[in-house]
N, C-alpha and C positions, 0 to 999 in steps of 0.2 A: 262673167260679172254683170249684174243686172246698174241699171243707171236709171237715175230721175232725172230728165231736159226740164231746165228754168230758161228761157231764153233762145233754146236751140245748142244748148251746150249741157253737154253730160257732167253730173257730178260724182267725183274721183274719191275715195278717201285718202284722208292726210292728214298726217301725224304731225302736229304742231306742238311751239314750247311759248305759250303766251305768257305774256311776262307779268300779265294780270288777268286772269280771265272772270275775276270774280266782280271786278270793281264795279261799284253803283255808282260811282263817280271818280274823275279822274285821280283827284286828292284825297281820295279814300289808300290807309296806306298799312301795314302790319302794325298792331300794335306790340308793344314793348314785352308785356308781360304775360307768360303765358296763361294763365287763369284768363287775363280779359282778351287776349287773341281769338280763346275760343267764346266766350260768351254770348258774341254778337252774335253769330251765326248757329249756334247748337239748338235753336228752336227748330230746325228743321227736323231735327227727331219726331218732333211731336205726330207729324205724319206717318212713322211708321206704325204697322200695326200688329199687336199681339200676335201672335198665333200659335201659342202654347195647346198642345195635344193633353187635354187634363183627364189624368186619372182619374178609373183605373180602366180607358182604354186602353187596348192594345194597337200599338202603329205599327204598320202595316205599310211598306214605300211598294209601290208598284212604279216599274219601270218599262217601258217599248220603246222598239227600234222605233227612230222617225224617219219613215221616209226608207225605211231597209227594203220594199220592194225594187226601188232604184237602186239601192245601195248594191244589195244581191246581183242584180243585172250586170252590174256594171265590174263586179267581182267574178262574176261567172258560177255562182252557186250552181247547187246541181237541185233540182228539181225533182219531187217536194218538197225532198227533206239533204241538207247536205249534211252529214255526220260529225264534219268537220267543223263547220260551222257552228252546229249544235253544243262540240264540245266546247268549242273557244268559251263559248255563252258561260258553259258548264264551270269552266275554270275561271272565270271572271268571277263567279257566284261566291266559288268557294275563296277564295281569295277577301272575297269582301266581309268571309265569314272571319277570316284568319284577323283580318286586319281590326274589326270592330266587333268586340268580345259580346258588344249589347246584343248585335244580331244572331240571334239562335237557330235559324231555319228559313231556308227559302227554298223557292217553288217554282219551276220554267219553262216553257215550251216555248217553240220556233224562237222571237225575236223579244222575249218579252220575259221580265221575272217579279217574283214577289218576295220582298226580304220584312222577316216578323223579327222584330225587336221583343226581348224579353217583358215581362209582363210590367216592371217595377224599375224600368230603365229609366234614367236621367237625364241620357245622353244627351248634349246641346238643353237642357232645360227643356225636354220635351217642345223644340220650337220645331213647326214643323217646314218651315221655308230651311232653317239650319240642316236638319234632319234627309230633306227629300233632295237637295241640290248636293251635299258632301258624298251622299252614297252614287248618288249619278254620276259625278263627277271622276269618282273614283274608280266606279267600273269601265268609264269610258277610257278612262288613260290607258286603267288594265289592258283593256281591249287591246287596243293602240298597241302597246308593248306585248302581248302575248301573241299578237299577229303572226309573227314568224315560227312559232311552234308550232301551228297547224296549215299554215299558207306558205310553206318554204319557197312554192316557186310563185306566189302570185305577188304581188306591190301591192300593198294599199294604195293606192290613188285618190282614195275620196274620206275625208276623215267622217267614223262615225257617231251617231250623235242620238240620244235619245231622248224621249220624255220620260217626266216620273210625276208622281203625287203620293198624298200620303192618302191611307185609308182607315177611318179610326172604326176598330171592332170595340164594342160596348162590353163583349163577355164572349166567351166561349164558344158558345153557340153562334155569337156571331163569325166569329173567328174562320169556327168550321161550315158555314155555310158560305164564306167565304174562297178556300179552299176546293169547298164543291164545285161551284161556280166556275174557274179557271179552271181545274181540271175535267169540266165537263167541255166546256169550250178548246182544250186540248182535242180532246176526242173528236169533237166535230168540227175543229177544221183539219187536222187530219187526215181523216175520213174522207171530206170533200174532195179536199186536195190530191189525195191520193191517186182518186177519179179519175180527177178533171187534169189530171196528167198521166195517164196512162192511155185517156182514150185521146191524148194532146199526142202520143207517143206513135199511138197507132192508126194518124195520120189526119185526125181532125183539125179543124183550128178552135182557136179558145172559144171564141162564141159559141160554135158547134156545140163543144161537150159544154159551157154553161147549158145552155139550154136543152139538150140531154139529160142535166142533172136537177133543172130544175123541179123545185118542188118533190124530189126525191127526199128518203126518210132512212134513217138508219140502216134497216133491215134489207131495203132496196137496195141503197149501193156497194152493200157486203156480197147481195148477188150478181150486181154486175161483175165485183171484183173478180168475184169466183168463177162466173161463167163464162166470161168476154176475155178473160189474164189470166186464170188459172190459181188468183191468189187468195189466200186464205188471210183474210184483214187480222185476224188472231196468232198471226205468224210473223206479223211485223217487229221490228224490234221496241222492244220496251220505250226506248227514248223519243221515240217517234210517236208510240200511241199514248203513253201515259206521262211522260213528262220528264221532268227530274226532280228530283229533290236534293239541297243541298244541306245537310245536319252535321250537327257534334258528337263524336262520339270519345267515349274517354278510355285511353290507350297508356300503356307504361312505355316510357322514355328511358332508356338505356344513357346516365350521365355521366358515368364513369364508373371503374374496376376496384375493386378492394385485391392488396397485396395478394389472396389466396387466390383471386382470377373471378371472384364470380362476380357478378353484377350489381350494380345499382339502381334502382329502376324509380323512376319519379312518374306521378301520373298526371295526364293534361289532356287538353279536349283538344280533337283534331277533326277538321271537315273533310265529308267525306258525301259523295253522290252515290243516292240509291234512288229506286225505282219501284211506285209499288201501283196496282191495280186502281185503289183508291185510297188518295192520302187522307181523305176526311172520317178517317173511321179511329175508331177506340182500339182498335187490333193492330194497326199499324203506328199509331201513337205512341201506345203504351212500350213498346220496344226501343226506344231512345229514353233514359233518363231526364237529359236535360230539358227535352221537353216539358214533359209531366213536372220536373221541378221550377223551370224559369215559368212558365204558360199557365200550368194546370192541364188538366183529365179532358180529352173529349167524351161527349156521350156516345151513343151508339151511332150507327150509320145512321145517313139522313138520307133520303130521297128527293126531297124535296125544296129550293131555296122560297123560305117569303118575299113576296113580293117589295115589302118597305124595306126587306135587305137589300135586295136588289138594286132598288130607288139609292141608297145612302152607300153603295159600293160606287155607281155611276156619276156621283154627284163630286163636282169640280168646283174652289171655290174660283171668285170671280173678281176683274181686279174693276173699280168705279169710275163712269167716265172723265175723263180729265183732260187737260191739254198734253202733260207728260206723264211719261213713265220710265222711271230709272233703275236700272236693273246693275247691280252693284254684285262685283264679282271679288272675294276676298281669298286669297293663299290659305290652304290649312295646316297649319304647323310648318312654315316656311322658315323658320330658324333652323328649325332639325334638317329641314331641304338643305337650305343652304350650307348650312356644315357638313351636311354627307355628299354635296356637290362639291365643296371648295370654293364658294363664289367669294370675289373680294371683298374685301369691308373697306368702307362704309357704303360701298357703290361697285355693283358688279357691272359694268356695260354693258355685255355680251346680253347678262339674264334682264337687263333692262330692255334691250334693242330685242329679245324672244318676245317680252308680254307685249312691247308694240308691234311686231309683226302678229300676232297673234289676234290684237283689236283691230289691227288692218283687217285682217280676213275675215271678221266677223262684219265686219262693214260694208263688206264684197259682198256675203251671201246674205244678211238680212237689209235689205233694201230698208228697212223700217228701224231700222237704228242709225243715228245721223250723227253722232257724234260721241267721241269715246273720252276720258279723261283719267292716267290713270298714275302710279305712285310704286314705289315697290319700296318697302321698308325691310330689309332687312331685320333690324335688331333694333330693341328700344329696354334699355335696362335688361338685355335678354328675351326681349320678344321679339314675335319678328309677324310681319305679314304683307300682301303685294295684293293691290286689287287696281280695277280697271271700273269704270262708272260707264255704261252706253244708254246712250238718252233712245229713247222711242217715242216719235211724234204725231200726235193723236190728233191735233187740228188743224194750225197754225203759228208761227210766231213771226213777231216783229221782230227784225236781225236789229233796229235800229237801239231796240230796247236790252235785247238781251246782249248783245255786242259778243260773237262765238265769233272767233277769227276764222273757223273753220269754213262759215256757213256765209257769210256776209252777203254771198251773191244768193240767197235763197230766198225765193219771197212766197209766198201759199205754194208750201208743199202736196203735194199728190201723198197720199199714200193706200195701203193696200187696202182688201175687203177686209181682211180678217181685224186688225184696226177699229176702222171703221164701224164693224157691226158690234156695238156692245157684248150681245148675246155670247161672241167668239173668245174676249178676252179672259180668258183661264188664266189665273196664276199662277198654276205649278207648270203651265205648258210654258209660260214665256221665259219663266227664270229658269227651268230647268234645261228648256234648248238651248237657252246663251251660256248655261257652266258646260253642260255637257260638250256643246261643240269647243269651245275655249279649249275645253284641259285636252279633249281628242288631236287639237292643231297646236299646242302647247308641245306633247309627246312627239307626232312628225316633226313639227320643226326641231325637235331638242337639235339634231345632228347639223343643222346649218349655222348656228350659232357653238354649239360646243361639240365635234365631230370626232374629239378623241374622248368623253366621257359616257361612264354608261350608267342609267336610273340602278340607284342602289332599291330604292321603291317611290312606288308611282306619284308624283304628284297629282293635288285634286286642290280642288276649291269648293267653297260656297257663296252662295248667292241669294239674294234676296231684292223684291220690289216694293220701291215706292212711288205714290202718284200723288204730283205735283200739281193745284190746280190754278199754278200763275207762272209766268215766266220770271216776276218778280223774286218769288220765295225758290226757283230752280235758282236763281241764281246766288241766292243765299248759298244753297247745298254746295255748290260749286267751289262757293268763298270758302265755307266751312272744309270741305276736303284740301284746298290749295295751301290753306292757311295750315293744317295739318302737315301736307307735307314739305313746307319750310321749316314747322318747327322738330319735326321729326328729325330732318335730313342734318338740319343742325346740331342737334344733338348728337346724332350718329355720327357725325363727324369729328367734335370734341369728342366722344366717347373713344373712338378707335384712336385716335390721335392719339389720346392719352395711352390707352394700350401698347399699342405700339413703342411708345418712349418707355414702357419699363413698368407701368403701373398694372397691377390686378385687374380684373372687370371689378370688384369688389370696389376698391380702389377709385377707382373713376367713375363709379357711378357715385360715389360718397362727393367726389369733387363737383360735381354737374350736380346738387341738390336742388340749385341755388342756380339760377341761368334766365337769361334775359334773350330776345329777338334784336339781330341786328337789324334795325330797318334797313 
């Protein structure tokens, strides 16, 4: 666990229950009614920012391991390629394919995938913070949970965590030059790698064969392979040199027997991993239906990526300097969780005391988030959701102003380069490492808080940031969440009460129309 010294004394994270932490003043107090509860403080929306992916791009999430060079080490990967590894990826793909109908086809090598949403998707309002943090979220848990199908005798130890973003293709062509792009970078790192562990095998050290390989080209180190190892780089397995791909294909479902014995058969699209030389061609497209029907037709093979493709594939948006940046982490479809968990109503302890271990450890490894605030709502007229707020501190603040009981001993914070240097703050990297890692340490812990249940399917979340440029208006946001979850919790409260005495959900929520805040 890394630490900031204010004083010569380390700071710890801890998990507090302040009993006001929004107040501008001491006799600032809840108000009565719920319409003017929230009123005061709902300007803080005004800060967040659009980021609808407007048709008729195509989005396009790209996801990487962060940080999987250490990760692999520390797992004992096998070097270059570990198959296992490989497939866990493989199955996480398809999974994501199963669970969200909008994503039609994805694309993956080593640590890294690309999920294409259908051409004319909805999904989340085409927002692309909703969009890029649900799907990460979502494969990380997988991960997490499918660990034991391909690592039976290794532990996870370290949970894993990736980045993602979104990538908008304008048309087709962009689409498949996109497509080219990754799968040509397949190829050459690959290739490299292949090398530079082989001649790592037969006894150099890594500098060594870097520098052996440098400035080497295609054709060059398919001769080394062949003359120095005997290996024919064209004999590798598929998944190694070309990738994966993870598609829909549509299959008849056996649903039941008619009295004479024969069958019923219903048809439905089921994912499935295939492997082909080059995904970016008309030849291999045109073989999957749903392609050609969600997407549209590629043209013929390309050769070549343009340049301004190129540019607008690499391009990350960026979030604006400010003093804060709040990165809000919200449950997805956490009613159906909790119902296919069991958790209690109106307040599950256990699943309350997971989401704060969970913002504890996030506290622990990003040095640069200093404070966490968070809520778990169960159910609200049948909705339900659990989010966690972790502030990220960009210059300085006065504890004496913003009054965080957490912090009070903190006066000019230190924080890191990445920070610091504007140029560095990416918005899909920040929000997407804080869901990603969350729902990965979300899944290990499940067993220390509930040790006799098991994920019927994965939890995920999403996430999204905003930059606050006062501690004044942070502290609004604060009020505005706190004040939420009084009047939530209250309801929730009357809600199941009533339930529990004999009434309907129907029923009680008709009674609760009409509801006031106890101060």
């Amino acid at each position: 666990m890394r630490s900031v010294r204010v004083n010569a004394e380390p700071i710890v994270p801890l998990i507090v229950r302040p009993p006001s932490i929004f107040c501008r003043r001491s006799s600032v107090r809840l108000l009565r009614h719920l319409g003017m509860a929230n009123s005061r403080y709902e300007y803080v929306k005004c800060f967040e920012v659009e980021d609808e992916v407007m048709y008729p791009n195509i989005i396009v999430v790209q996801i990487d391991g962060r940080d999987f060079g250490c990760f692999s080490e520390k797992h004992g990967f096998e070097k270059p390629n570990d198959d296992k590894a490989l497939n866990l990826m493989n199955a996480c793909a398809i999974k994501v394919l199963e669970n969200f109908s909008d994503v039609i086809f994805a694309y993956g090598f080593n640590d890294e995938y690309s999920f294409v949403l259908k051409k004319e998707t909805t999904f989340y309002q085409r927002r692309a913070s909703k969009i890029l943090s649900i799907i990460v979220s979502f494969f990380s848990s997988t991960y997490v949970i499918k660990w034991k199908e391909f690592f039976s005798r290794k532990e996870l130890t370290v949970p894993p965590s990736f980045h993602s973003r979104v990538i908008s293709c304008a048309s087709m062509e962009v689409l498949q030059a996109y497509l080219l792009w990754r799968q040509t970078e397949c190829h050459i790192s690959n290739q490299y790698n292949t090398c530079l562990w082989r001649l790592v095998f037969s006894g150099k050290s890594e500098k060594e064969a870097k520098e052996i390989l440098k400035g080497t080209q295609k054709q060059e180190q398919n001769e080394l392979l062949f003359q120095q190892f005997g290996i024919n780089y064209k004999d590798l397995p598929q998944i190694f040199r070309q990738g994966s791909c993870a598609v829909k294909i549509k299959v008849d479902d056996t649903v039941k027997y008619r009295e004479d014995g024969t069958p019923v058969k219903r048809p439905r699209k089921k994912a499935v991993i295939v492997h082909s030389e080059n995904v970016a061609t008309k030849r291999f497209w045109n073989n999957y239906t749903c392609l050609t029907e969600e997407l549209g037709s590629l043209a013929e093979g390309i050769n070549k990526i343009k340049p301004e493709y190129l540019r607008s594939f690499q391009f990350e948006s960026r979030l604006m300097l400010s003093i804060w940046i709040v990165v809000r982490v919200d449950g997805c479809h956490f009613h159906r969780f909790c119902e296919d968990n069991g958790f209690q109503k109106p307040n599950d302890e256990q699943a309350l005391k997971l989401m704060n271990s969970c913002a504890v450890s996030l506290l622990e490894m990003f040095k640069d988030i200093i404070f966490a605030y968070g809520v778990s709502d169960e159910y609200r007229g049948g909705q339900g959701n659990s989010f966690i707020t972790f502030l990220k501190f960009l210059d300085y603040f006065d504890t004496t102003q913003l009054q965080l009981p957490t912090c009070k001993n903190i006066v000019q914070l230190s924080v890191n380069n990445m920070l610091k240097d504007p140029a560095k703050l990416h918005f899909f990297e920040i929000v997407s490492a804080v869901v990603s890692l969350f729902s990965s340490m979300y899944v290990m812990k499940w067993k220390e808080f509930f040790p006799e249940k098991e994920f019927k399917e994965p939890p995920y979340f999403d996430g999204r940031s905003v930059c606050y440029p006062s501690s004044e208006i942070l502290r609004d946001y604060l009020a505005w969440r706190q004040v939420d979850c009084h009047i939530n919790n209250q309801y929730n409260t009357c809600f199941w009460l009533l339930v529990k005495s004999g009434k309907s959900r129907t029923e009680a929520q008709s009674s609760l129309k009409v509801w006031y805040l106890i101060p």
